[in-house]
C-alpha positions in Angstrom: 6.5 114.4 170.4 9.3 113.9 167.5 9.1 116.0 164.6 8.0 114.3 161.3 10.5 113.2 159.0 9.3 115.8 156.7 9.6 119.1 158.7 13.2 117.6 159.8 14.1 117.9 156.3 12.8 121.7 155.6 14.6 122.7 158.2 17.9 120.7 157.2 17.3 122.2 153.7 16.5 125.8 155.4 19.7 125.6 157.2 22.0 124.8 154.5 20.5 126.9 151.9 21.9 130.1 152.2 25.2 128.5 152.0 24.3 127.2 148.4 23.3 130.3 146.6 25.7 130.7 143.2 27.9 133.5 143.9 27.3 136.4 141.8 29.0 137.2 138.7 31.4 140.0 140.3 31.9 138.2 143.0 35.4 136.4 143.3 37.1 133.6 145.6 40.2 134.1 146.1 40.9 130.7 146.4 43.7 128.7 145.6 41.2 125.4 145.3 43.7 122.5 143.8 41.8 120.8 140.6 42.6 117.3 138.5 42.2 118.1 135.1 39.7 115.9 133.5 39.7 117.2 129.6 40.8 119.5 127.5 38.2 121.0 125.9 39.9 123.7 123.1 42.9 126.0 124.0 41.5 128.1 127.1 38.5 125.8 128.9 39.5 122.6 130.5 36.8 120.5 132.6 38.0 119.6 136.5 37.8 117.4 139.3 37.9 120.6 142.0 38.7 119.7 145.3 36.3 122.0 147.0 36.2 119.7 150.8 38.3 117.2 152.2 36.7 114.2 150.8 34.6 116.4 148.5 35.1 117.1 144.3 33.2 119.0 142.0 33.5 118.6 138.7 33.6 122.1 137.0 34.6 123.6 133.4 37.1 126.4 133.7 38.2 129.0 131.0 41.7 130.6 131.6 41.1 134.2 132.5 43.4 136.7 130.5 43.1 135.2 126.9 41.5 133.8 123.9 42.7 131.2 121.9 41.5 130.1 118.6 38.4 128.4 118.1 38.7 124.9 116.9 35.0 124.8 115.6 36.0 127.7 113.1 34.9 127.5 109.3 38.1 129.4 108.8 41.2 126.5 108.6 43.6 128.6 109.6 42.0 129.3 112.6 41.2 125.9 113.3 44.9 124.5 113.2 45.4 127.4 115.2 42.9 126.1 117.7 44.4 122.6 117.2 47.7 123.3 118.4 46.2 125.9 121.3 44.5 123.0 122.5 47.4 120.3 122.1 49.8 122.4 123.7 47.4 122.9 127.2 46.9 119.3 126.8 50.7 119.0 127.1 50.5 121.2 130.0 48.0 120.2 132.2 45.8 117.4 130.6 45.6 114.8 133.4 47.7 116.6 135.9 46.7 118.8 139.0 46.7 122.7 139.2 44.9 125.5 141.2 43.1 127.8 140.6 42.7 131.4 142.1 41.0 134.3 141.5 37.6 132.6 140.7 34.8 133.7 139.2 31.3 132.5 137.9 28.3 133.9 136.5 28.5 135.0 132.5 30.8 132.6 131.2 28.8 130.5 129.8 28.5 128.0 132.5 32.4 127.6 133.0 34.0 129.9 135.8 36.9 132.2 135.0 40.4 131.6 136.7 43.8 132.3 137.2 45.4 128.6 136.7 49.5 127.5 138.1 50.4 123.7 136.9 51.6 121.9 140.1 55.3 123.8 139.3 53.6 127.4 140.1 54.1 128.2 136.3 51.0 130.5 134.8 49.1 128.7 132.6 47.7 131.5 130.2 50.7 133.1 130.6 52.5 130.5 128.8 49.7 130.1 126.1 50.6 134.4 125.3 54.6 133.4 125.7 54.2 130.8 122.8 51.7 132.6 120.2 48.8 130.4 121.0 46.4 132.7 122.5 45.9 136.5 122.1 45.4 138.8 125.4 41.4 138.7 126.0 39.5 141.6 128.2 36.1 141.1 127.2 33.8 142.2 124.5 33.9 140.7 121.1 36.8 138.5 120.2 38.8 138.8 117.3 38.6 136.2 114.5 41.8 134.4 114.1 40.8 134.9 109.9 39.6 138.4 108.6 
């Protein structure tokens, strides 16, 4: 007797199932997973193609882990030029190109994961951002306002 098409498919969905669980939000990859950028979103969240498979993408938004630029929604103007050129100058960076991305992690960030992102030279994306003023350092807890 073959089994019905239905049970066939709980027990596909049984099987595959506990390799689908979101990891939790101390829980890192190591990676490095290689990305095409897709958008700049402001001056430290991009969206990604992420090659996660051969054959296999996911598209995923990623916030730089280490710093926080200004934000470009601000009521403040200062901040939001600030926020302007933060965002221009990753766009200049990486916007359109392909980087990787270690040290991953998920959970709290607002539905974005947190990473540690090279350009395809090996050169440290948030790094660079602290280098040229455009982002301060970022450890958690509140952020500072760009305006007092």
């Amino acid at each position: 007797m073959r089994p019905r098409p239905t049970t066939r498919l709980l027990f596909c969905a049984l099987l595959v199932a506990p390799c689908c669980r979101p990891a939790p939000a101390g829980e890192l990859f190591a990676g490095p997973v290689e990305a095409r950028v897709v958008r700049v979103i402001d001056g430290d969240t991009f969206d990604a193609q992420a090659h996660i498979w051969p054959g296999q993408t996911l598209r995923v938004r990623v916030r730089l882990r280490g710093i926080d630029a200004p934000e470009i929604r601000s009521r403040c103007a200062a901040e939001k030029a600030a926020g302007e050129r933060a965002r221009a100058a990753l766009e200049g960076m990486i916007g359109g190109a392909t980087v990787r991305m270690r040290n991953i992690a998920g959970g709290k960030y607002y539905g974005r994961v947190l990473a540690d992102v090279t350009t395809e030279t090996g050169e440290a994306v948030a790094e660079r951002l602290l280098a040229d003023a455009l982002a301060r350092p970022y450890r958690g807890g509140r952020r500072e306002s760009a305006c007092r």
